[in-house]
N, C-alpha and C positions, 0 to 999 in steps of 0.2 A: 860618321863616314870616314874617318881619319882609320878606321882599319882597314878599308882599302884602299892605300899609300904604305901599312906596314910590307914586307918582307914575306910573310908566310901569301899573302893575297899578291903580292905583284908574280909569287912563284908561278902560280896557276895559269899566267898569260900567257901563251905564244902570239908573240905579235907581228908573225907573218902571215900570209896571204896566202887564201887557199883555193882552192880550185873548184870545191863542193859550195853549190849556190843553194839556195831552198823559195820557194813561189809560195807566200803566204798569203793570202786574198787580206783586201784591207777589211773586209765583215767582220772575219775568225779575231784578228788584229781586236778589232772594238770588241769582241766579246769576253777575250781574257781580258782585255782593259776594265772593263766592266767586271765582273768578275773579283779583281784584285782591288778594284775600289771599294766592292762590297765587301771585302775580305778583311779590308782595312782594321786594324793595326796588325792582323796577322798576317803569314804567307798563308797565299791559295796553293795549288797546283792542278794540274790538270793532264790531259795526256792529245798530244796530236795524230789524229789517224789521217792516214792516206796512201802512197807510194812513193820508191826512191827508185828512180829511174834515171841511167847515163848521170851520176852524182849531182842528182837533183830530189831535195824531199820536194814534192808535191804535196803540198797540207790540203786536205778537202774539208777538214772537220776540226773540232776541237770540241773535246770532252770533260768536262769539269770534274773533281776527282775529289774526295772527304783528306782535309790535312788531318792524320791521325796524330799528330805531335801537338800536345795539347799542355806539357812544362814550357816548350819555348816556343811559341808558335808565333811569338814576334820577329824570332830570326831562323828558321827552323821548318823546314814541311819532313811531314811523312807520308806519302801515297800508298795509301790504302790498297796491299794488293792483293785483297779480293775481286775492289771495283777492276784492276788491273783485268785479272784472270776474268771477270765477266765479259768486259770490251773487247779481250783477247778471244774469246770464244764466239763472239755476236757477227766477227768479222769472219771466221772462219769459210772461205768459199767465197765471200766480199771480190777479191781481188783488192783490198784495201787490210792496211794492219798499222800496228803502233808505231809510229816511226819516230814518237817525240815527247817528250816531259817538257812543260811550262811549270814554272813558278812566278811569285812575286816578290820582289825587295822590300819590305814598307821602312821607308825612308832609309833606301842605302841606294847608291848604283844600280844599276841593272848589268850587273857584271857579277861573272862568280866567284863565288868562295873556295876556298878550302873544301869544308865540310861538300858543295856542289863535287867538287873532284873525285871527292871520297865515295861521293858514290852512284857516279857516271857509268854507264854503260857505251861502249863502243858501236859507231852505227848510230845513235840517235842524236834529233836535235832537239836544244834546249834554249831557249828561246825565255829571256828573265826582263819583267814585268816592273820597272821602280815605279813606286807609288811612295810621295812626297804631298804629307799630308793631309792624305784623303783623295789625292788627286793623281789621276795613273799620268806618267811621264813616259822615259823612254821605255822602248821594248826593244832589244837587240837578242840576234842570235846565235849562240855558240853550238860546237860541236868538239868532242875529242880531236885534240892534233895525230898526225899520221901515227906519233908514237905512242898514244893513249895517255898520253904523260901531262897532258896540258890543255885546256882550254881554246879554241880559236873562233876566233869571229866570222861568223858564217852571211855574206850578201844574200840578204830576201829579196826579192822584188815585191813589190804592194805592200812592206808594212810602212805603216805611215805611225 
């Protein structure tokens, strides 16, 4: 965990205070938990459907997703996106659509990396899962800062 205390990881923090909240039921909560324990020693990830209305995600769902990164899949996901384009199309006409990527830490923070930065998309939340040995911890959740530049810590209501 001492990499997140270097320099390249404290970059990715803004640690100001944002305005966009997200309403995550505490069910979806236990099911990425679950999820990331099973997943244990590697990252899972996943994808949250639902809506973002007046800067609020609305999560209704959460979708479990194949980590295709299978050299480092201790510290490392790749969401498969096929499964992507399937869920993207299932929703079509829904009035519901992707609003979110989950992952899990196994045994790191639940805060992002570098590598998370690298390959963020603007508009979604991402919501990261520590799992400390075997056992799912915190889940906190970010979203790009205004500038896309950074990380910010995003107020859920119900996760526990």
């Amino acid at each position: 965990m001492q990499r997140f205390e270097s320099e390249a990881y404290r970059a990715v923090i803004d640690h100001g205070k944002d305005v966009r909240h997200c309403h995550l039921p505490a069910k979806l909560v236990q099911q990425m938990r679950k999820q990331a324990e099973a997943g244990y020693p590697h990252e899972i990830c996943g994808l949250l459907v639902g809506a973002v209305r007046e800067q609020v995600w609305w999560v209704s769902e959460v979708r479990a997703v194949a980590n295709l990164n299978t050299d480092r899949a201790d510290d490392r996901f790749e969401l498969d996106p096929q499964a992507y384009q399937r869920i993207d199309r299932e929703l079509r006409g829904t009035g519901k659509e992707i609003i979110g990527v989950y992952h899990s830490h196994p045994d790191c923070l639940a805060q992002p990396s570098p590598t998370d930065l690298a390959h963020a998309w603007d508009m979604l939340l991402y919501p990261i899962i520590s799992v400390h040995q075997g056992k799912a911890d915190q889940v906190v959740c970010w979203a790009l800062n205004a500038e896309g530049k950074r990380f910010i810590r995003i107020d859920c209501a119900d996760v526990q």
